[in-house]
N, CA, C and O atoms as a GROMACS GRO file, in nm:
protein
  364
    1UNK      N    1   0.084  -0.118   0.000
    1UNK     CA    2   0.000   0.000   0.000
    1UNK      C    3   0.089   0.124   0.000
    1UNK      O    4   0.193   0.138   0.064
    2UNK      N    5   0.042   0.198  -0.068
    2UNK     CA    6   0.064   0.330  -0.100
    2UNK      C    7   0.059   0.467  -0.040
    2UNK      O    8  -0.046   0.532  -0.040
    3UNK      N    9   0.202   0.523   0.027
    3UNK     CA   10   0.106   0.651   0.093
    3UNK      C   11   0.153   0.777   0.112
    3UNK      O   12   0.254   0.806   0.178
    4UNK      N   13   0.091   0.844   0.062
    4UNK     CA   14   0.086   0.998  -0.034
    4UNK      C   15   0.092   1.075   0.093
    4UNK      O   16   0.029   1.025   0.186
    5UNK      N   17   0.160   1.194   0.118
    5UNK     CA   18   0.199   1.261   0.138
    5UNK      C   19   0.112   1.380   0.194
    5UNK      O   20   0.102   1.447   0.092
    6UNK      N   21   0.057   1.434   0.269
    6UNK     CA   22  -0.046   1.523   0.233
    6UNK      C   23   0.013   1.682   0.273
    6UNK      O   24   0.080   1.708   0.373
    7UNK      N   25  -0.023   1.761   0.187
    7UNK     CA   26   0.005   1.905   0.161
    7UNK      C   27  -0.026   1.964   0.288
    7UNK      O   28  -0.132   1.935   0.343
    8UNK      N   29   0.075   2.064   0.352
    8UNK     CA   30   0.057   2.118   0.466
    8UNK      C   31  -0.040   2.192   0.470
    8UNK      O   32  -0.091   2.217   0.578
    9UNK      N   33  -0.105   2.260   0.319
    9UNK     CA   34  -0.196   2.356   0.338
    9UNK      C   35  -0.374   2.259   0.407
    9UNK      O   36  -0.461   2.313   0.477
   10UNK      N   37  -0.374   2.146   0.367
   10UNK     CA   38  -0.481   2.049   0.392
   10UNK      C   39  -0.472   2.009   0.516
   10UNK      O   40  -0.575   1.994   0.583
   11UNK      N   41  -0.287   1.972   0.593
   11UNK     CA   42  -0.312   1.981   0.709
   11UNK      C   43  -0.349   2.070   0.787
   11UNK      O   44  -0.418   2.037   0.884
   12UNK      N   45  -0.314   2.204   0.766
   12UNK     CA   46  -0.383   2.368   0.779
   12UNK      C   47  -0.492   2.320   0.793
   12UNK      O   48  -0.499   2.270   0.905
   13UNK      N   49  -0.572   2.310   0.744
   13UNK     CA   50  -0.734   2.335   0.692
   13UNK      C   51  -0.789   2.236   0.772
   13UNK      O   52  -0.900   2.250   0.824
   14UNK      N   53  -0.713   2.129   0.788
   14UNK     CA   54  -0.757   2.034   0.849
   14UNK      C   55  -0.790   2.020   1.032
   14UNK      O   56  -0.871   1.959   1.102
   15UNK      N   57  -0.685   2.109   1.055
   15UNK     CA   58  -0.700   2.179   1.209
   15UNK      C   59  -0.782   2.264   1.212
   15UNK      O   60  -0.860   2.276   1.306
   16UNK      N   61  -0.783   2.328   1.123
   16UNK     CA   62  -0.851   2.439   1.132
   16UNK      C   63  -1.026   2.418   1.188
   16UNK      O   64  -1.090   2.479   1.273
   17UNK      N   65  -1.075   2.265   1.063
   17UNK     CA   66  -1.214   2.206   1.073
   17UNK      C   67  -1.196   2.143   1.219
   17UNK      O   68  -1.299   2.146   1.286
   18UNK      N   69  -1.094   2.092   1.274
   18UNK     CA   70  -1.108   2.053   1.403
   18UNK      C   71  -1.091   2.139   1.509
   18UNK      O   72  -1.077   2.098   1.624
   19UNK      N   73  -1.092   2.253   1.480
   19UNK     CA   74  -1.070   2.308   1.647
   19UNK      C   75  -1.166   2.408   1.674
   19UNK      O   76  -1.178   2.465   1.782
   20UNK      N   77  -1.273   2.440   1.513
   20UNK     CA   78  -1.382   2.458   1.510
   20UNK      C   79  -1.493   2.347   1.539
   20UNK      O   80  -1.595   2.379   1.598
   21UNK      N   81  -1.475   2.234   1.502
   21UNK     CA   82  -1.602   2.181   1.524
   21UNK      C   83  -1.551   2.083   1.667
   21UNK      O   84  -1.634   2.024   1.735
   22UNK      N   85  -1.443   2.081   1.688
   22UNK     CA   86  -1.415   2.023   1.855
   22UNK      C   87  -1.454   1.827   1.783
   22UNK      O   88  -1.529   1.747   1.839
   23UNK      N   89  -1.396   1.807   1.686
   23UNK     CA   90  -1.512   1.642   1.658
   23UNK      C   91  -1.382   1.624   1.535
   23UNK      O   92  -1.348   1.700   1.445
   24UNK      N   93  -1.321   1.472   1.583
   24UNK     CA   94  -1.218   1.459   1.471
   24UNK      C   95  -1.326   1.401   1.348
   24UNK      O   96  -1.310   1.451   1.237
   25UNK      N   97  -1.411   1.319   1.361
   25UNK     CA   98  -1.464   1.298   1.267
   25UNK      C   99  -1.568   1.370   1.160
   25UNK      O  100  -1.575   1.349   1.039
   26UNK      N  101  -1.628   1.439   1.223
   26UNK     CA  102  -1.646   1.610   1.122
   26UNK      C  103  -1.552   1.649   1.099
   26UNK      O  104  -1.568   1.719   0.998
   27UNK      N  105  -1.444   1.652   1.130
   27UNK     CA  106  -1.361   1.752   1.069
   27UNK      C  107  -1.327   1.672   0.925
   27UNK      O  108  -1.340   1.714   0.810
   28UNK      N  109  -1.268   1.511   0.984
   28UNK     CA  110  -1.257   1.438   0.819
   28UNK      C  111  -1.337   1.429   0.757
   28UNK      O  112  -1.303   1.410   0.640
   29UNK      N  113  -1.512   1.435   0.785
   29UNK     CA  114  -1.536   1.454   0.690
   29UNK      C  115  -1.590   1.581   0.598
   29UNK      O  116  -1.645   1.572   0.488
   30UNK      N  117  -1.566   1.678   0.658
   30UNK     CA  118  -1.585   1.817   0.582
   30UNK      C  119  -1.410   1.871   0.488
   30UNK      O  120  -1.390   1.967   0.414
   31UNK      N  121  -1.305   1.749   0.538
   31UNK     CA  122  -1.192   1.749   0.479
   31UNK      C  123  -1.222   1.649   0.348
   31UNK      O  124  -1.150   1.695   0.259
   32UNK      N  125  -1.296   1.531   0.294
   32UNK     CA  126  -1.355   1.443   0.251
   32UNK      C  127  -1.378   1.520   0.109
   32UNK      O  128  -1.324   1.484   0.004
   33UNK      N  129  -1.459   1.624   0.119
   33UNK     CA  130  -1.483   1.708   0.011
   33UNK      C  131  -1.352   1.746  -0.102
   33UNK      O  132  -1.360   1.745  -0.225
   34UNK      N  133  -1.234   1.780  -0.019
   34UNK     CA  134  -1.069   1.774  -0.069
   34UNK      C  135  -0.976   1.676  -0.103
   34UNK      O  136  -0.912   1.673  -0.208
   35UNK      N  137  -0.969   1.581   0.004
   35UNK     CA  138  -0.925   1.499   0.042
   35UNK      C  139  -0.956   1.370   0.118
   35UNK      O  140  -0.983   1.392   0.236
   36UNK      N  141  -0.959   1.250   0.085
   36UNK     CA  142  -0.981   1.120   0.214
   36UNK      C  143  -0.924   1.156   0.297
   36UNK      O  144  -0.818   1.201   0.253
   37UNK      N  145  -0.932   1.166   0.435
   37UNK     CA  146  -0.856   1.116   0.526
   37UNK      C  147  -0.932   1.094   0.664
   37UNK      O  148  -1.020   1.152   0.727
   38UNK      N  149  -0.850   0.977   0.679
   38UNK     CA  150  -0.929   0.960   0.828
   38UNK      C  151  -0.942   1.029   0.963
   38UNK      O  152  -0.863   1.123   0.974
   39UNK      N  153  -1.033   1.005   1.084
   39UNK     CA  154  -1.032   1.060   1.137
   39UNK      C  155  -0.913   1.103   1.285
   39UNK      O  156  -0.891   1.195   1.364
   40UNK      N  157  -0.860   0.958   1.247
   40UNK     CA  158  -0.712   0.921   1.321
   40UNK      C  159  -0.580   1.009   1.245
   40UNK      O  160  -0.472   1.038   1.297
   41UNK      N  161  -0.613   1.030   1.153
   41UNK     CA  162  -0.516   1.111   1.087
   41UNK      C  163  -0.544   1.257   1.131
   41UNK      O  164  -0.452   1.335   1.160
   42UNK      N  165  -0.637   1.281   1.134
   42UNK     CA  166  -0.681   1.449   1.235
   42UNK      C  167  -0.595   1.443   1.360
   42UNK      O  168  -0.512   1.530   1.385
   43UNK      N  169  -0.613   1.361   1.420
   43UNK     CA  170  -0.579   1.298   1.583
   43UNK      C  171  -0.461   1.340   1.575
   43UNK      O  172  -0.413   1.435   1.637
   44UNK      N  173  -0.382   1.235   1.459
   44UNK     CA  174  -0.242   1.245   1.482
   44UNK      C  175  -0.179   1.404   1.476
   44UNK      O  176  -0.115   1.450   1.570
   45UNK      N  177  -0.204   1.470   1.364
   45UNK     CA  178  -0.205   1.610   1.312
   45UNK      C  179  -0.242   1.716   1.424
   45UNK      O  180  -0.206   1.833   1.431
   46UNK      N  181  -0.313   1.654   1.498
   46UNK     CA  182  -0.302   1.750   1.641
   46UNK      C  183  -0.200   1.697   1.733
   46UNK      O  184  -0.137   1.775   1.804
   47UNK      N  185  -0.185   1.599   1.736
   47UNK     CA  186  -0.117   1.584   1.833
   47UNK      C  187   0.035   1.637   1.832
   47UNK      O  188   0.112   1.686   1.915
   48UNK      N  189   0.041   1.602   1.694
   48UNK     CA  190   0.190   1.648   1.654
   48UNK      C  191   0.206   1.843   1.652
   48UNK      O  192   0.299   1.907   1.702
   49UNK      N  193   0.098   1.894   1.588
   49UNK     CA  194   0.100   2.108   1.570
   49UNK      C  195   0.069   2.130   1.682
   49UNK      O  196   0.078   2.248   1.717
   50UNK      N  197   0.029   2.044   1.768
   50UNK     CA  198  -0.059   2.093   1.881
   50UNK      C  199   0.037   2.229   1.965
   50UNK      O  200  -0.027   2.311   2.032
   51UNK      N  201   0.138   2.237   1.958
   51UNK     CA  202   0.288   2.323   2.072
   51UNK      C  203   0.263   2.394   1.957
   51UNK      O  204   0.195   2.477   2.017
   52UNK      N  205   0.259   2.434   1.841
   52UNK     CA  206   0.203   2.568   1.761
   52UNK      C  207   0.129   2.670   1.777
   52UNK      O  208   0.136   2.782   1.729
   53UNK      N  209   0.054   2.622   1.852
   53UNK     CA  210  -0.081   2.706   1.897
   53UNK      C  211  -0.011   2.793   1.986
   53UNK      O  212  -0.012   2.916   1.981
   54UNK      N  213   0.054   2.717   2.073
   54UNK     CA  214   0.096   2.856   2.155
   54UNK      C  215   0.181   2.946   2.143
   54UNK      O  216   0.207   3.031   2.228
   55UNK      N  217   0.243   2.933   2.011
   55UNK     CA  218   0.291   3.079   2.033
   55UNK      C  219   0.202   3.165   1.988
   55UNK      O  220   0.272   3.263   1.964
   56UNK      N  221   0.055   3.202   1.951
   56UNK     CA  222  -0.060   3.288   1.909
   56UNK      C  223  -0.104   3.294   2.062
   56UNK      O  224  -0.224   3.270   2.077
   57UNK      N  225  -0.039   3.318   2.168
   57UNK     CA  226  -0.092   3.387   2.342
   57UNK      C  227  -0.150   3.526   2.302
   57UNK      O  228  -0.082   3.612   2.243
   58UNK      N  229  -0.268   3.540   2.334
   58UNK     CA  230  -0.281   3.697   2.339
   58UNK      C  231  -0.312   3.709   2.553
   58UNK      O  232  -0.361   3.623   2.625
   59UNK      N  233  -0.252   3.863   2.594
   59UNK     CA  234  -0.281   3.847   2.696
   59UNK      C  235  -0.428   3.892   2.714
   59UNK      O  236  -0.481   4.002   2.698
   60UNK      N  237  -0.491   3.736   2.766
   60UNK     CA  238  -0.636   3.761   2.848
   60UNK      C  239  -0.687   3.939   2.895
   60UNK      O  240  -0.784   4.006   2.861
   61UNK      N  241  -0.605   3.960   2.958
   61UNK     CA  242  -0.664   4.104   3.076
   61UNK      C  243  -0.670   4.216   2.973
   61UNK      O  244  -0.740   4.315   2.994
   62UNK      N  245  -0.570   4.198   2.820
   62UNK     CA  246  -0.600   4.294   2.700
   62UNK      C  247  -0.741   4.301   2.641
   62UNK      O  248  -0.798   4.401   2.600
   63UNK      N  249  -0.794   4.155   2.647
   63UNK     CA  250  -0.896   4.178   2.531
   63UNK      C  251  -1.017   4.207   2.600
   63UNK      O  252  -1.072   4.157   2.698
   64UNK      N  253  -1.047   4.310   2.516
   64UNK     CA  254  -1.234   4.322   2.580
   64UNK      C  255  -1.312   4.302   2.540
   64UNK      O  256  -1.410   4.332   2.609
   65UNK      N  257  -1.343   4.238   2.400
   65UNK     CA  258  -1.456   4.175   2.371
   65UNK      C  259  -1.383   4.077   2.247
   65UNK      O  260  -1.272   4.075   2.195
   66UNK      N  261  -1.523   3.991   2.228
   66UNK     CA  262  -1.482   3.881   2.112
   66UNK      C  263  -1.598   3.908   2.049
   66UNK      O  264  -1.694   3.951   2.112
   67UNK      N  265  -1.603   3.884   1.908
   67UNK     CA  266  -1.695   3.857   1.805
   67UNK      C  267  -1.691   3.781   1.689
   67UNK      O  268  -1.595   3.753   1.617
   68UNK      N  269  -1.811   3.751   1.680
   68UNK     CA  270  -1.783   3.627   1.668
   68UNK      C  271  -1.956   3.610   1.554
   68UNK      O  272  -2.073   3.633   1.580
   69UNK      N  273  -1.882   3.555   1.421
   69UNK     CA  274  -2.015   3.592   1.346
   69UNK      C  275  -2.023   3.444   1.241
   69UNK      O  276  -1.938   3.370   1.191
   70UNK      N  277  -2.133   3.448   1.241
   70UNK     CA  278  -2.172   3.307   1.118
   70UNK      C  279  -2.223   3.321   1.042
   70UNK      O  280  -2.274   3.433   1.043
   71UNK      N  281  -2.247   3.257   0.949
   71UNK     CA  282  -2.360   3.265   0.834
   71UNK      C  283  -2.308   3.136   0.722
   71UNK      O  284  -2.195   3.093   0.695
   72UNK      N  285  -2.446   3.098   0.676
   72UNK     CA  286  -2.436   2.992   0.594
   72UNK      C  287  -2.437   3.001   0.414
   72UNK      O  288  -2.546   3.040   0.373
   73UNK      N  289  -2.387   2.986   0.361
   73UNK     CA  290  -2.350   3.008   0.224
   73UNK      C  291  -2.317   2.896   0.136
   73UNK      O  292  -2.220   2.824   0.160
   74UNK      N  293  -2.403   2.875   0.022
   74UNK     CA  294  -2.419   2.794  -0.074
   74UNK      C  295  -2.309   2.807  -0.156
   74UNK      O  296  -2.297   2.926  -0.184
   75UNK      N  297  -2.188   2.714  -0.230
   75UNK     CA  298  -2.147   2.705  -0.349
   75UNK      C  299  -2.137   2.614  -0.394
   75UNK      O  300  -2.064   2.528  -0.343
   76UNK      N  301  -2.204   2.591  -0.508
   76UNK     CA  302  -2.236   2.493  -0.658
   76UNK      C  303  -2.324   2.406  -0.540
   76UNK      O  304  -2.250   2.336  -0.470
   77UNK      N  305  -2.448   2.400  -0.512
   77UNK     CA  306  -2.537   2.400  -0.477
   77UNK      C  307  -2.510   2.318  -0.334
   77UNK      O  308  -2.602   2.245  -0.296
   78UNK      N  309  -2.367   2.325  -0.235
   78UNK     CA  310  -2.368   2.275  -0.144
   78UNK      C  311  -2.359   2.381  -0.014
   78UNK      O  312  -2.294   2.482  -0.041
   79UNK      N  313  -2.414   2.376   0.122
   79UNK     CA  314  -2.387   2.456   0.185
   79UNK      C  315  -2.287   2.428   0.282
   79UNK      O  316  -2.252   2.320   0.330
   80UNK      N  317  -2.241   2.556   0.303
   80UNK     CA  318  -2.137   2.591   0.388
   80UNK      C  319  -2.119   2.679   0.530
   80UNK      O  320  -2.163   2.793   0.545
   81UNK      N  321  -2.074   2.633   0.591
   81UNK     CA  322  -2.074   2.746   0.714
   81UNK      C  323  -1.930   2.826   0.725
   81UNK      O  324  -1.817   2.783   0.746
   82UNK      N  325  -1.977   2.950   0.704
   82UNK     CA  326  -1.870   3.062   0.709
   82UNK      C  327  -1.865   3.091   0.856
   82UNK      O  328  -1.981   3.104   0.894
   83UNK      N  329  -1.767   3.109   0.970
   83UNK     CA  330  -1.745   3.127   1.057
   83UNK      C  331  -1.637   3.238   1.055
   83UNK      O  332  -1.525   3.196   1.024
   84UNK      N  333  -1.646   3.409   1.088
   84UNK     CA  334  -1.507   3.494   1.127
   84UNK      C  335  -1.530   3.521   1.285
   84UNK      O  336  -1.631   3.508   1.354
   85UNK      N  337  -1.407   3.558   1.314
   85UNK     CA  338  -1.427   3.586   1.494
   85UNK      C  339  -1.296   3.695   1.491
   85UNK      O  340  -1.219   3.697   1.394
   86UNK      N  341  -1.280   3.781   1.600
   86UNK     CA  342  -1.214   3.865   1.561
   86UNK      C  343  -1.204   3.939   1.754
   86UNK      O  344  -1.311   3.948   1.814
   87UNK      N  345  -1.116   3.968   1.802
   87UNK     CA  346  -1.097   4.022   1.933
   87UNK      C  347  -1.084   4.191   1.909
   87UNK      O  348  -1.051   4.231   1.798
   88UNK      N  349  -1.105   4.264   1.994
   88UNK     CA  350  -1.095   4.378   2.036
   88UNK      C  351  -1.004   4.379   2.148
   88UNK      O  352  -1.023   4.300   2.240
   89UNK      N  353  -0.897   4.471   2.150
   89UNK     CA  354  -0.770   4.459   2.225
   89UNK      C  355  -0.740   4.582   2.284
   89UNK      O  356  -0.699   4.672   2.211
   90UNK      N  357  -0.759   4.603   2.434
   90UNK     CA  358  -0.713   4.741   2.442
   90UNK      C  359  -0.573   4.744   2.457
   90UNK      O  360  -0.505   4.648   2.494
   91UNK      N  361  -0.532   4.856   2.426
   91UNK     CA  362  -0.377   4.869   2.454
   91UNK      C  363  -0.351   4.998   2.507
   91UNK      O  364  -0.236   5.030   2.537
   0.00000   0.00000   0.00000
């Protein structure tokens, strides 16, 4: 068996669907649409970027609000959930 390599930008994307939807297996399969991959392969992919995350610390006692917006959006007749979020920081 055969096994391909997968593009960091998919592993990107691929965290990305997991740390939004908190569920390794939604995440593979809203990755499914791009790419197969399983949901153990999410697993692993966190486990390994997981010490990445922290260097994006913002300090807590800075921020004063979060926002945080959704909306659902169709392309080529499938829907999608658009999620932006965005902090307010005093300084």
């Amino acid at each position: 068996m055969k096994r391909n390599k997968t593009h960091p930008s998919v592993i990107s994307y691929g965290l990305y669907l997991y740390f939004n939807s908190r569920s390794y297996r939604c995440a593979s399969k809203c990755l499914d649409l791009i790419i197969k991959r399983t949901h153990v392969s999410i697993w692993k992919w966190v486990q390994k970027y997981a010490n990445c995350a922290d260097r994006f610390k913002v300090n807590k006692h800075l921020v004063k609000e979060i926002f945080v917006d959704e909306t659902l959006i169709q392309i080529d007749g499938q829907d999608y959930w658009l999620w932006i979020g965005t902090t307010l920081v005093l300084l």
